[in-house]
C-alpha positions in Angstrom: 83.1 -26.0 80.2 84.8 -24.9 77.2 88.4 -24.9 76.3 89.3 -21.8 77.9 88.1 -22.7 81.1 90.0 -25.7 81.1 93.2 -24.2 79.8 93.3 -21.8 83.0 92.0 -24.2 85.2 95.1 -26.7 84.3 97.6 -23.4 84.9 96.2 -22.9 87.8 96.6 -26.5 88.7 100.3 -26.6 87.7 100.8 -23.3 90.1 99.3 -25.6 93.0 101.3 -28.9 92.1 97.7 -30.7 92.0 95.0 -32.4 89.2 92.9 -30.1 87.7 90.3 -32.4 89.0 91.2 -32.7 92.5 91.2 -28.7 92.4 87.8 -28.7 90.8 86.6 -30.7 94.0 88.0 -28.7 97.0 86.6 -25.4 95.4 83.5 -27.4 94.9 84.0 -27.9 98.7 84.8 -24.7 99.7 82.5 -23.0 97.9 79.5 -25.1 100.1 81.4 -24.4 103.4 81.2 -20.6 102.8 76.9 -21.4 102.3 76.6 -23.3 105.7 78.9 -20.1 106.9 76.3 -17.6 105.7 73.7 -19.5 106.7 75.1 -19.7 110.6 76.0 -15.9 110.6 72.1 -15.0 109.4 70.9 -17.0 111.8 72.7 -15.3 114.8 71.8 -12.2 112.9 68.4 -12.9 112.9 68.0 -14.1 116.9 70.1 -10.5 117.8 67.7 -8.9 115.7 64.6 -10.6 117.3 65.9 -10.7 120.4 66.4 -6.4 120.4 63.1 -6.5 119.5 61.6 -8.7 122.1 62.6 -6.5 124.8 61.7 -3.1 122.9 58.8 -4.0 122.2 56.8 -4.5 125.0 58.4 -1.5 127.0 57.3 0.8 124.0 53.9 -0.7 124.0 53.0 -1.0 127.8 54.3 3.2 128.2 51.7 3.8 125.5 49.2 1.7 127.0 49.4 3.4 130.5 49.2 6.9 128.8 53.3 7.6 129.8 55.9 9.1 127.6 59.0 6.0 127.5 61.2 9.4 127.0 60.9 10.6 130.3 62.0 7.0 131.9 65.2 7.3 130.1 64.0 4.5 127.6 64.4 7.1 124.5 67.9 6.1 123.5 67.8 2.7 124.3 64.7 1.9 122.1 66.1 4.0 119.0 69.4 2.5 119.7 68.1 -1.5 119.8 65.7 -0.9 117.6 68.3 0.3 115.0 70.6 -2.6 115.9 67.5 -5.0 114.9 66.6 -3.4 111.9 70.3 -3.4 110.9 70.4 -7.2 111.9 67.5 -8.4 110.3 68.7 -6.4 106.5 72.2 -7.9 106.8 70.7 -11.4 108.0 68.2 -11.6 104.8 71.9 -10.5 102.5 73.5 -13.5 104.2 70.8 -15.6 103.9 70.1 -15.2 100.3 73.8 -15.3 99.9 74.0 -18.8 101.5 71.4 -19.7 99.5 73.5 -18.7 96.4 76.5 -20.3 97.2 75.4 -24.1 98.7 72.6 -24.4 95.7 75.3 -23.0 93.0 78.8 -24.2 94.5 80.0 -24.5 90.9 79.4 -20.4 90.2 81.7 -19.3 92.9 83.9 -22.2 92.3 84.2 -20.9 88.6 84.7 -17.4 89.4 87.4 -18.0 91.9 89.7 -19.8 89.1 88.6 -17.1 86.8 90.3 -14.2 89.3 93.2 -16.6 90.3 94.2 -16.6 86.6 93.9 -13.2 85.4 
């Protein structure tokens, strides 16, 4: 790090009452909690979206199998609706994935930028 790091680092140590070090470590910390956070919220993400598309599916594919139109069973709005809820799901679970990703392989980063916004 160079010296201007560590200058606003140390003020915003003396703001907190705490080592510069000890600060260093919790946002070190925090900074891998918020990965295993993204990571939990894709996963839930991911079974809503699979699971919206589990029971789609197969209604959609068995009306065109036996030749009938899902529209007229009153299926229309339920499919469009789950199956926009999936696809919704499943592109906000891959942001939050690659974000957890992000932030538990490259705590430091966040941890960085967070002192860097506290002291401006």
């Amino acid at each position: 790090m160079n010296e201007e790091i560590l200058t606003r680092l140390d003020a915003l140590a003396a703001k907190l009452s705490t080592t510069a070090d000890q600060l260093w470590t919790v946002l070190i910390r925090q900074a891998q909690i918020e990965g295993v956070l993204f990571a939990c919220i894709a996963l839930v993400l991911a079974a809503i979206a699979v699971g919206f598309w589990r029971i789609g599916h197969p209604k959609l594919m068995s009306g065109w199998r036996n030749g009938s139109q899902y529209h007229r069973d009153g299926w229309e709005f339920g499919l469009t609706a789950g199956w926009t809820i999936s696809a919704v799901c499943a592109a906000v679970a891959i942001v939050c994935a690659f974000r957890a990703a992000l932030y538990c392989l490259n705590p430091s980063f966040y941890a960085l930028r967070l002192i860097l916004s506290a002291a401006q």
